[in-house]
N, C-alpha and C positions, 0 to 999 in steps of 0.2 A: 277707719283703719281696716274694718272687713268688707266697707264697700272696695276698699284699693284692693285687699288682695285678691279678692273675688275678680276685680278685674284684671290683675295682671296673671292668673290663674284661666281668664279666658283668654288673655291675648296668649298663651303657650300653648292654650288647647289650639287657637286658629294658626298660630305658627306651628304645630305637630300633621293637625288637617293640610295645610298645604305643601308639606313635605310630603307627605305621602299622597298624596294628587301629584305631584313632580315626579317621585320618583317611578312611580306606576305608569305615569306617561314618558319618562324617560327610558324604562325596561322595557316597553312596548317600542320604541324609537329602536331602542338597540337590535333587540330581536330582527325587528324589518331590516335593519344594517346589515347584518351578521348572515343573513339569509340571502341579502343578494349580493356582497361581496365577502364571504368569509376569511380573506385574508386580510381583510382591513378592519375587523372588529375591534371597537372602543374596549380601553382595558377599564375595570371598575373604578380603578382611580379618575377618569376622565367622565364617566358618568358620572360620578358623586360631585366631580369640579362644579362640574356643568349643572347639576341640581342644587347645591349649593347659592351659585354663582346666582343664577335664577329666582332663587330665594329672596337673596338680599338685596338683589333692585327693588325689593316691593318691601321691605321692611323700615319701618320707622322707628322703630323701638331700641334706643342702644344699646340695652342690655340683652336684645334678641340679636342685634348685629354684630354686636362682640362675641356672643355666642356662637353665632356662623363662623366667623372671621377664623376661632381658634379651632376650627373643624379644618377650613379650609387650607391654612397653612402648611399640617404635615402632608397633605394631601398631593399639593402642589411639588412638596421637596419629592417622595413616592414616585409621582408621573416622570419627575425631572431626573430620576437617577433609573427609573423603566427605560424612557426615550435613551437615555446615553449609553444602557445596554444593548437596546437594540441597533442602535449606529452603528457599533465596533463590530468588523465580522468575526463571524464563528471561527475559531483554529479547522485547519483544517489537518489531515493526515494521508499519509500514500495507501494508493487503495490497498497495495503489496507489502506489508507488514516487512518485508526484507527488501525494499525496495532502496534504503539507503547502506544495505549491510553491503559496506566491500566481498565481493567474490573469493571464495579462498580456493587455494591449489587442489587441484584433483588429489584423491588419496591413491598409492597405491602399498601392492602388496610391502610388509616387510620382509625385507631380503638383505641376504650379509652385502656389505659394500664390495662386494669383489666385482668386477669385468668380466665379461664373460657371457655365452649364452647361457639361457635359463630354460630347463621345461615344465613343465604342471604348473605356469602361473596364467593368470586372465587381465586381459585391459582391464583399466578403471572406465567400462562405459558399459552399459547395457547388454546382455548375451542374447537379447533379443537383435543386436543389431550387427555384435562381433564374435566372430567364435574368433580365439586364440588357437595357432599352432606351437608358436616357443616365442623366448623373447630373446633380447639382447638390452645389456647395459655396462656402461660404463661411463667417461668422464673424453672430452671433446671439448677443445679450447678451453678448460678449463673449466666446465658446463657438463653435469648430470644428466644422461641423460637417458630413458628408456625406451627402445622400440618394442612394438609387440606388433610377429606376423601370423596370417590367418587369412579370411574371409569372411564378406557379409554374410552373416547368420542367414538373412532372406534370399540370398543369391551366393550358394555356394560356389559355384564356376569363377565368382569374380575373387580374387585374390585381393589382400590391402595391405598394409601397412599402417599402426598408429604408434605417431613419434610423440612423446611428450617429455620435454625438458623439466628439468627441477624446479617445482617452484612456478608449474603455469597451471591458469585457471580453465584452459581449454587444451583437447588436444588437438592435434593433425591426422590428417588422414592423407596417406598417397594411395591413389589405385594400381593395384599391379595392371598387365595386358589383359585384355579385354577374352575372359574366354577360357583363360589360362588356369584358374582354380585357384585354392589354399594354394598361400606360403609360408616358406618354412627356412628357416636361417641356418645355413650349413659353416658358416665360416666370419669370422674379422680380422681385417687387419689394416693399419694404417687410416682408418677411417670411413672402410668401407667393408660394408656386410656383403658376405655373398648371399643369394637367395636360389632356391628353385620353388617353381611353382609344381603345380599336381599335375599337370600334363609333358613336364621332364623338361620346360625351359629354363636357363640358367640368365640371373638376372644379377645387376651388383646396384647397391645403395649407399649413395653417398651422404654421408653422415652432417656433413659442413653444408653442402649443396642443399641438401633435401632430393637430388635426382635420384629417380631408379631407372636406369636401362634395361634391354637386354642384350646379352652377349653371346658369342659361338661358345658351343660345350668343350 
């Protein structure tokens, strides 16, 4: 009885001894893996298979085989649900955090609903790019709508116009005459603004059209 256990006490010492010769040679394998292709390095799971694996071709003993056997089993489920993560791609997102947000309407000033020219108010865009002279607003086929005239803040000589209907996510821009300066809204009626510019040309804007001309004084 103690010669049996003595020996089956040394067959676990030579199955311990040869695990760890495996796996020492096995960690040495990865290492060299891992260093000349780092994106393909074996996951532990797959080295312990593989040492395992290794193991039990050389063993005779069925109580050492069973042994491995019940090692090997979660090991395998582990790798098999590893691989089917790395299959499925990553989610992915817009690099633009508002890249799916609908655009919403320019803001502008509040102002009483009345028709009518306005002054001390500013476009909804950048005063770096508009300076306001006065606005106008009112209601055209049945459509809100606000002009605001002026000039390029960087080129005051150029005179502009920005039309922005109710309810739009961008505005319009008409150039007055080339040369002619700020504009400024003297007059509506019937759908057209009059205008003059800074250098005393009398211009009219048609509200339906989007035209601005110029006309004799």
């Amino acid at each position: 009885m103690v010669n049996g256990h003595l020996s089956r006490k040394g067959t676990y010492i030579a199955l311990f001894l040869i695990l760890v010769g495996l796996g020492i040679g096995l960690g040495l394998y990865s290492q060299r893996q891992a260093m000349a292709a780092p994106g393909q390095a074996t996951s532990w799971q797959q080295q312990m298979l593989a040492h395992y694996t290794q193991t039990l071709a050389v063993l005779q003993d069925p109580e050492q085989r069973a042994f491995l056997e019940q090692k090997i089993a979660p090991l395998q489920t582990q790798e098999a649900a590893r691989a089917l993560a790395q299959s499925r791609p990553a989610p992915t997102k817009p690099a633009d955090p508002n890249a799916l947000r609908p655009p919403e309407p320019l803001a502008v000033q509040s102002l009483p609903r009345e028709p009518g020219i306005v002054e001390g108010v500013a476009a909804p865009v950048s005063p770096d790019d508009f300076t306001t002279r006065n606005a106008w607003q009112g209601e055209v086929d049945g459509q809100w709508i606000w002009v605001y005239a002026g000039a390029h803040t960087y080129a005051p000589e150029q005179g502009a116009l920005i039309v922005l209907p109710e309810g739009a996510v961008k505005e319009e821009w008409v150039e007055g005459p080339i040369g002619a300066g700020t504009l400024r809204i003297v007059t509506a009626q019937d759908g057209v603004l009059r205008l003059e510019a800074a250098n005393g040309a009398q211009l009219e804007f048609d509200l339906r059209t989007r035209a601005l001309r110029q006309i004799e004084p």
